[in-house]
N, C-alpha and C positions, 0 to 999 in steps of 0.2 A: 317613179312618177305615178300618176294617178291620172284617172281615163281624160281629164284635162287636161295633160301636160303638164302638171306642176307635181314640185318635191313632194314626196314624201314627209321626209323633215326638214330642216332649215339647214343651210350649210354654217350658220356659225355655233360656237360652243354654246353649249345649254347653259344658262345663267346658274349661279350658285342660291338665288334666291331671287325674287321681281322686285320692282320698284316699290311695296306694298311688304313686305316681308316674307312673302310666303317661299315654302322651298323649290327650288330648282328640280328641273330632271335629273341633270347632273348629281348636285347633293345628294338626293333622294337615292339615285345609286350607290355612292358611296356609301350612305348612313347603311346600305341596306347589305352593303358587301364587308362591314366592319362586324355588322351583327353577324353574318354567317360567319367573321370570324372568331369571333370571339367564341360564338355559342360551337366551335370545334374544338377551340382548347380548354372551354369547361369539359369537354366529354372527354379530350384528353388529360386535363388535371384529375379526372376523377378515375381513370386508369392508374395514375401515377399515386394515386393517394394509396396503394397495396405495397409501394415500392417500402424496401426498409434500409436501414444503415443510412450513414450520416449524404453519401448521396443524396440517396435515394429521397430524402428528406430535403436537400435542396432543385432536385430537379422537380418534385412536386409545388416546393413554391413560389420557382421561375416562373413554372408554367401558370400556377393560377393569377401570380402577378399581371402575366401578360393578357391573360384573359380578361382582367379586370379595366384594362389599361386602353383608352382611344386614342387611335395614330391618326392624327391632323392629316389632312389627303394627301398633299404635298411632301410628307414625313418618309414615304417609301424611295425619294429619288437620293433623299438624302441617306438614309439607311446603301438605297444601290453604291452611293460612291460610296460610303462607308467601309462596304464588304469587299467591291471589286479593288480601295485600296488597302485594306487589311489583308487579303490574297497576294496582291502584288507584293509586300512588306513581308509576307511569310515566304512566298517564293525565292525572297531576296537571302533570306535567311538561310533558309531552311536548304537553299542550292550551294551554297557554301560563295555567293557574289557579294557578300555584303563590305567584304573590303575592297571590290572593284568598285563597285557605287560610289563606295566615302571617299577613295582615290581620285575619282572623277568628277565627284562635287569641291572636292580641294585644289584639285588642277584649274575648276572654272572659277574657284573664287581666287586663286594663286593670281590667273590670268587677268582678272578684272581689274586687283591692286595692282599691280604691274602696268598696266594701260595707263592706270591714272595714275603712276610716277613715284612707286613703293616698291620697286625691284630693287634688290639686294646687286649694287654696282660694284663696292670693292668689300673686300672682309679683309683687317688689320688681323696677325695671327700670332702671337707671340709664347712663349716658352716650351715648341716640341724640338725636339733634338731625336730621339727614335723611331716617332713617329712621322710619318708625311703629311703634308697639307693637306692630300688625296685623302687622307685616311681619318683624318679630324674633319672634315667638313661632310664625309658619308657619314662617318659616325654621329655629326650631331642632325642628318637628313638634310641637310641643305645642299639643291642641284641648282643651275641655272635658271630653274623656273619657280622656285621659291621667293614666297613677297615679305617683303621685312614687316610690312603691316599686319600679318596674321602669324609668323613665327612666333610660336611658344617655346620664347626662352628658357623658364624653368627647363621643360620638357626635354628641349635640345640640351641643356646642362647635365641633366640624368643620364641620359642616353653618350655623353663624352663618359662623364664617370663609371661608363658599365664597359669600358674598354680598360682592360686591366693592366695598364701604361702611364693612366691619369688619374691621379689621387687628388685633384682640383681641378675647376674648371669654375670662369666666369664668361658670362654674354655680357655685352651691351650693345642696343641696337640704339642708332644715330639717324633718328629721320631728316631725310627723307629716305634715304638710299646704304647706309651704310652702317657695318658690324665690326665688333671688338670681339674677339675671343683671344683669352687670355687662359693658357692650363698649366699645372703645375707635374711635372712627370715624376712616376715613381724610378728609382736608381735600381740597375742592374745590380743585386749583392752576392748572388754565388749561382753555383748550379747542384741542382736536384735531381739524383738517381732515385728511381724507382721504378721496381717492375724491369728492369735493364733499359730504360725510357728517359732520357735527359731531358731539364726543363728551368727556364732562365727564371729566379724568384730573385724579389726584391726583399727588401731588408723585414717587413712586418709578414714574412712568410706566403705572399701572394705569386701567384703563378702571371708568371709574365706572356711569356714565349716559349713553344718548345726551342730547345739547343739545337739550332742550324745556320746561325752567324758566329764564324770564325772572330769574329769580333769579342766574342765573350770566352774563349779558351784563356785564357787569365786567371775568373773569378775562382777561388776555391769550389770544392766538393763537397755535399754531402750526402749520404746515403741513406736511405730507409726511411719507411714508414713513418708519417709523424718529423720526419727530421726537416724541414720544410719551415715548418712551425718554430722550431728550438736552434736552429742556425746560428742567429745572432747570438745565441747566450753562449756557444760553443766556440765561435768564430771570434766574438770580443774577448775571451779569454786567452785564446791565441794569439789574437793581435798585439798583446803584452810581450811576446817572444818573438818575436821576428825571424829569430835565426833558426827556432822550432818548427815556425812555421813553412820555409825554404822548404824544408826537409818534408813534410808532410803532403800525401798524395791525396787521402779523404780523410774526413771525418767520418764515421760508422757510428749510425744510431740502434742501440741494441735493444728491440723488444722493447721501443718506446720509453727507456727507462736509463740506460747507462749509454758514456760513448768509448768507442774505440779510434786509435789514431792507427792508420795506414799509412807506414812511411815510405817515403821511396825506395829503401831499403832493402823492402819486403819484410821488416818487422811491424808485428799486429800491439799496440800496448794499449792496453788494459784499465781503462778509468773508474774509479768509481764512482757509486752515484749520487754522494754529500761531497763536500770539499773537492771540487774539482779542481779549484785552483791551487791549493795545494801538493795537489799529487802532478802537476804541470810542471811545479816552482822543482819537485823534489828530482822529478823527469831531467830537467834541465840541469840540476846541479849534478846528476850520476855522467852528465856525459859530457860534462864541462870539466869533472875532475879523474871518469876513468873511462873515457869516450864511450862509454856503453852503446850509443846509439852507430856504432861504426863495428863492435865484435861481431864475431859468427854465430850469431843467435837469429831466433825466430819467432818470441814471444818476450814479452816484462808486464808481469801483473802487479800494479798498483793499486789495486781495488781493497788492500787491507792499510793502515794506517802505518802499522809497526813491521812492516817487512816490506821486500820488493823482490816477487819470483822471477827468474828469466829462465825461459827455455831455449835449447842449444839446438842448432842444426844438425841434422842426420851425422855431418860429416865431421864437427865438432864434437859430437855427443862422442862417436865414435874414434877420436882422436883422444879425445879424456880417459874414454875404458881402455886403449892402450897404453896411455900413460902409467895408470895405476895400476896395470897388471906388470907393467916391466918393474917398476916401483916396488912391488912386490917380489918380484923376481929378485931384484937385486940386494931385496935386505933378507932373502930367506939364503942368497949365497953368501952373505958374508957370515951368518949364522954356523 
C-alpha cells in the first residue's frame, strides 16, 4: 500500500493488451521472458555447433530449432501435462507394471460390459474328451468376469490351439450373453522314450503329455531321438502284422536313420534302412515256417537284402561248440 492506503497494484490480472491495442504488463512480461529465452539457446546452440558425429549434428539442430521457435504463453501448462504424463507412462514401463495397468483397465471395461448385460452367462462346449472344461476355458482366458462384448475371439482361438491337445478350435459368441466353443482333439498314438523320459505323442509326432496316466500303457513304444517324428511310418508298417506286433516291446530308432525291433523275447532285429517293409514280410515268414522268433537266440540282422544273420545266446552258442566237438569226437573214433 502507499502512504494513502491504497494498492500498490491492482488485485486483478494484468490485461494482455487495453481496449486500444497496446500491450499488457502481463504480455510485455512474457514477450520479455521468451527473449531471455531464446537468446540462452542461441548461446547454447552455438556451444553445440563444435559438437561432431551424426549426434552431435542433431543435438545442435534441436537446439537452434528451439531457439528459433515462440511458445504461446499458455503452451508451458500444456508441455507440464505433457511431461509429467510421459514420466508417468515411462514409470509404468520402465518398473516392469505395465501389464498390471492393462489388466486393470480390462477388468473396468470387462466390468462396464457386464453391467450393461454382455457377461458371458452359459458357454455350450463341445469335442474335449482328455481335456477338462477347467482347462479349455483357462486356456482360451475366459473367467467369470470376462464380457462377451470385448472377447477376442480370434485371440482366444490361438491361445486353445497352443495347448498341445487341440488341433482345432472354433468360437462363436451369441449376443447378448452366450458362447460356442467347439475343438477338435489330437488322438493319443504311442509313447515316446527319450533321455530315459516318457512322453504321450500324437500320430503327427506332437508331444502331448508327459506319460503319468495309466490310461495310456497300451499305446506302443518308441525310442530315440527323432523317433517322435517317424513313429507312424514305423508303426503303420506294423500294423500290417498284428501278430508281429503282439510280440513286440519297442521300436528302436537308430542314429536317426535305421529302426530296430525289441521283442518281448529279448531279441534285438535288425532293420534296414530302404525296404522296410520287406524285410518285416521276410521277418514274418522265418517264423511262421521255422519259429525263428521263439529259438535261443539274441540278435537277426536283416539289414542286408540277400542273407539273414542270427546270433546265438551265450548258452546256445555254447551248446553248438559242444555239439561239434563231440561230432568230431565221434567220427575221429570211428576212423
Amino acid at each position: 500500500m502507499d502512504g494513502g492506503g491504497r494498492l500498490a497494484k491492482p488485485l486483478k490480472r494484468a490485461r494482455l493488451s487495453d481496449p486500444k491495442g497496446s500491450k499488457g504488463d502481463g504480455a510485455r512480461g512474457h514477450m520479455r521472458a521468451g527473449r531471455q529465452r531464446r537468446h540462452r539457446l542461441r548461446r547454447f546452440a552455438d556451444t553445440t555447433a563444435k559438437y561432431t558425429g551424426p549426434m552431435g549434428r542433431i543435438v545442435h539442430r534441436t537446439v537452434t530449432f528451439m531457439a528459433d521457435v515462440r511458445i504461446p504463453r499458455f503452451a508451458s501448462v500444456g508441455l507440464t501435462v505433457l511431461v509429467v504424463g510421459g514420466a508417468a507412462a515411462y514409470g509404468t514401463v520402465a518398473g516392469g507394471h505395465l501389464s498390471i495397468v492393462t489388466d486393470q483397465l480390462a477388468a473396468m471395461r470387462d466390468g462396464t460390459a457386464n453391467f450393461a448385460g454382455f457377461n458371458i452367462a452359459s458357454v455350450a462346449l463341445t469335442g474335449q474328451k482328455q481335456i477338462s472344461r477347467e482347462d479349455v476355458l483357462t486356456a482360451a482366458g475366459i473367467t467369470g468376469r470376462t464380457s462377451l462384448l470385448f472377447l477376442d475371439a480370434e485371440a482366444a482361438r490361438k491361445q486353445l490351439k497352443a495347448n498341445p491337445w487341440i488341433a482345432e478350435a472354433t468360437i462363436l459368441k451369441l449376443y447378448p450373453d452366450r458362447l460356442q466353443i467347439g475343438i477338435t482333439e489330437r488322438q493319443a498314438f504311442a509313447l515316446w522314450q527319450k533321455n530315459g523320459e516318457l512322453s504321450v505323442i500324437a500320430e503327427d509326432g506332437s508331444v502331448l503329455e508327459p506319460f503319468v496316466a495309466r490310461r495310456f500303457t497300451g499305446l506302443p513304444l518308441v525310442v530315440g531321438a527323432g523317433a517322435q517324428e517317424r513313429a507312424r511310418e514305423i508303426l503303420t508298417l506294423l500294423g500290417h502284422y498284428p501278430e508281429l506286433s503282439k510280440s513286440i516291446t519297442a521300436a528302436v530308432l537308430v542314429a536317426q536313420r535305421r529302426w530296430n525291433l525289441r521283442m518281448k523275447s529279448g531279441i534285438d532285429v535288425r532293420l534296414p534302412e530302404t525296404d522296410v517293409e520287406t524285410a518285416i514280410a521276410t521277418l514274418v515268414d522265418l517264423d511262421r515256417e521255422k519259429k525263428i522268433l521263439s529259438r535261443d537266440i539274441t540278435g537277426i540282422d536283416l539289414r542286408l537284402p540277400d542273407r539273414v544273420t542270427v546270433r546265438l545266446s551265450d548258452d546256445a552258442a555254447q551248446a553248438r561248440e559242444d555239439a561239434l566237438k563231440a561230432k568230431t569226437k565221434k567220427k575221429g573214433g570211428a576212423a
